[in-house]
C-alpha positions in Angstrom: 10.5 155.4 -105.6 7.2 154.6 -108.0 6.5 152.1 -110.3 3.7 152.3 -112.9 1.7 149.7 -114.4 -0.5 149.3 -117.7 -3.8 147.1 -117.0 -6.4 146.1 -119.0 -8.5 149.1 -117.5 -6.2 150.9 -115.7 -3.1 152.7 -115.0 -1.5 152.0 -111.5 0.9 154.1 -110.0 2.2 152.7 -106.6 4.5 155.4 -104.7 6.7 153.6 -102.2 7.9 155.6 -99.0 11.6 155.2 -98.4 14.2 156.4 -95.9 17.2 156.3 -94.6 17.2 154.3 -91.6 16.4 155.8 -88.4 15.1 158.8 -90.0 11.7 158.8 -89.5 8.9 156.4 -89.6 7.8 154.8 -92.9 4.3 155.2 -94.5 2.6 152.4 -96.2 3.0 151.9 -100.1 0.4 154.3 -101.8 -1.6 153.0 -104.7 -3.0 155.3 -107.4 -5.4 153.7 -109.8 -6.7 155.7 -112.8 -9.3 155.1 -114.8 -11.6 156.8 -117.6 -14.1 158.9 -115.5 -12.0 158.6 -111.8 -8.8 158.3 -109.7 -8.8 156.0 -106.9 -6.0 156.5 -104.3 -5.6 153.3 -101.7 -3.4 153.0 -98.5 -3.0 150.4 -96.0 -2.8 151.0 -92.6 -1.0 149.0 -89.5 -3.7 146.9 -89.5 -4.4 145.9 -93.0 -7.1 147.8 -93.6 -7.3 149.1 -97.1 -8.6 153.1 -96.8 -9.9 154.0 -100.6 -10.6 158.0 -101.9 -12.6 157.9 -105.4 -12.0 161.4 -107.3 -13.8 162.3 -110.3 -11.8 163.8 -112.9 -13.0 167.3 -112.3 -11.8 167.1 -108.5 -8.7 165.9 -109.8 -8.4 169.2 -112.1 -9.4 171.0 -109.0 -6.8 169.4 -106.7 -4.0 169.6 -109.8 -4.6 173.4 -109.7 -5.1 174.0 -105.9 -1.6 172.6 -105.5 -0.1 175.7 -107.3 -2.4 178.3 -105.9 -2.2 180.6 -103.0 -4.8 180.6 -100.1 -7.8 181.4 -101.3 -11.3 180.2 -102.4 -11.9 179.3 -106.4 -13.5 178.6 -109.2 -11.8 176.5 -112.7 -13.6 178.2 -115.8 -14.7 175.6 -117.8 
């Protein structure tokens, strides 16, 4: 399950782990925060702690295309 939300700056996407119960341990809600020049992804961990990964656009190009790629080192033509 995700929801999105419109801000005054931002677009959140929050992806919400779920499960049947039993099956496996749940992960903590994962918050995607987008923004002009960069993509912030947060997640919370057993203790609280808020762990925070800033991409710049470009990476996020990069990562869009590694996830349909095969092994293998590259370069995006700009």
């Amino acid at each position: 399950m995700f929801t999105i939300e419109h801000e005054f700056d931002a677009t959140v996407i929050t992806l919400i782990d779920e499960a049947e119960p039993g099956e496996r341990p749940l992960m903590d809600d994962v918050t995607i925060l987008t923004f002009d020049d960069r993509i912030v992804v947060e997640q919370a961990d057993e203790d609280g702690a808020v762990a925070r990964i800033t991409l710049s656009l470009v990476q996020v190009e990069e990562l869009r295309a590694a996830l349909n790629l095969p092994e293998g080192n590259y370069r995006l033509d700009r």
